[in-house]
C-alpha positions in Angstrom: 86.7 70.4 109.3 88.5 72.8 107.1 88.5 75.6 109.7 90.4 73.0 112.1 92.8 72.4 109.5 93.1 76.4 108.5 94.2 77.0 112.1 96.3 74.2 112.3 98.5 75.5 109.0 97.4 78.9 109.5 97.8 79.8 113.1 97.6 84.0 114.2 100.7 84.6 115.7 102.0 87.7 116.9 104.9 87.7 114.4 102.7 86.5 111.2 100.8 89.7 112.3 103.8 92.2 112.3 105.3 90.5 108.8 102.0 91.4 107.3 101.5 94.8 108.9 105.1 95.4 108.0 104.4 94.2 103.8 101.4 96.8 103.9 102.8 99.5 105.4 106.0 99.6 103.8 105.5 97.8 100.1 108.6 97.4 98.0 108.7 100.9 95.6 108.0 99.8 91.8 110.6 100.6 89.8 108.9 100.2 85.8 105.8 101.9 85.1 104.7 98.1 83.8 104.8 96.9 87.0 102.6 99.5 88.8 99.5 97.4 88.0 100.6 94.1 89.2 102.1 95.9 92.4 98.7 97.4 93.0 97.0 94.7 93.2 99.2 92.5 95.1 99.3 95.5 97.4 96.0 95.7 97.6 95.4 91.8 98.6 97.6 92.4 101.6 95.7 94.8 102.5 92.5 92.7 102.6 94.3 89.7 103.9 95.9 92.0 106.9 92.2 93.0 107.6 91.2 89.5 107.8 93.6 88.1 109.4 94.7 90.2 111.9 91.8 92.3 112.0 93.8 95.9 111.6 92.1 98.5 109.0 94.0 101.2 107.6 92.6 104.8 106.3 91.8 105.7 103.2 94.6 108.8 103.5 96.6 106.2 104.9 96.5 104.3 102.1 96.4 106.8 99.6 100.0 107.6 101.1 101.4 104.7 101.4 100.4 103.7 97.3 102.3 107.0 96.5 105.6 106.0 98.4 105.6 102.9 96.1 105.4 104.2 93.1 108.4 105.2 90.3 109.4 108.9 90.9 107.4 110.4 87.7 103.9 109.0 89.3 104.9 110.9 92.6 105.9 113.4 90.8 102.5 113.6 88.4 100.6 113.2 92.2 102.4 115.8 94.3 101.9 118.5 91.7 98.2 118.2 90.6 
């Protein structure tokens, strides 16, 4: 029953897809050292969902990239020199 309904409210589309993929890949940058927490982890549920959903994995370099681009300009900083 609650499968029927999940696909029913939930459907895969190919444009669902993309907005995900697109959300992962290319994550709003965090301006506020505060906010570098929260962003991670909402970050890294799109991640899981995309892999879910839409069955698309992503590297671990690949990741470790795209979590650098987000971040304020002192954490890249702090990353690209040590």
């Amino acid at each position: 029953m609650w499968q029927k309904i999940f696909k029913k409210f939930s459907p895969k589309t190919m444009a669902r897809s993309i907005r995900l993929m697109t959300e992962v890949t290319g994550p709003k940058k965090v301006k506020e050292l505060r906010d570098v927490d929260d962003a991670i982890t909402s970050w890294e549920s799109k991640v899981k969902k995309m892999e879910t959903e839409v069955g698309q994995e992503i590297g671990e370099t690949m990741k470790i990239a795209i979590l650098t681009g987000m971040m304020p300009a002192i954490i890249q900083d702090y990353t690209y020199t040590n």
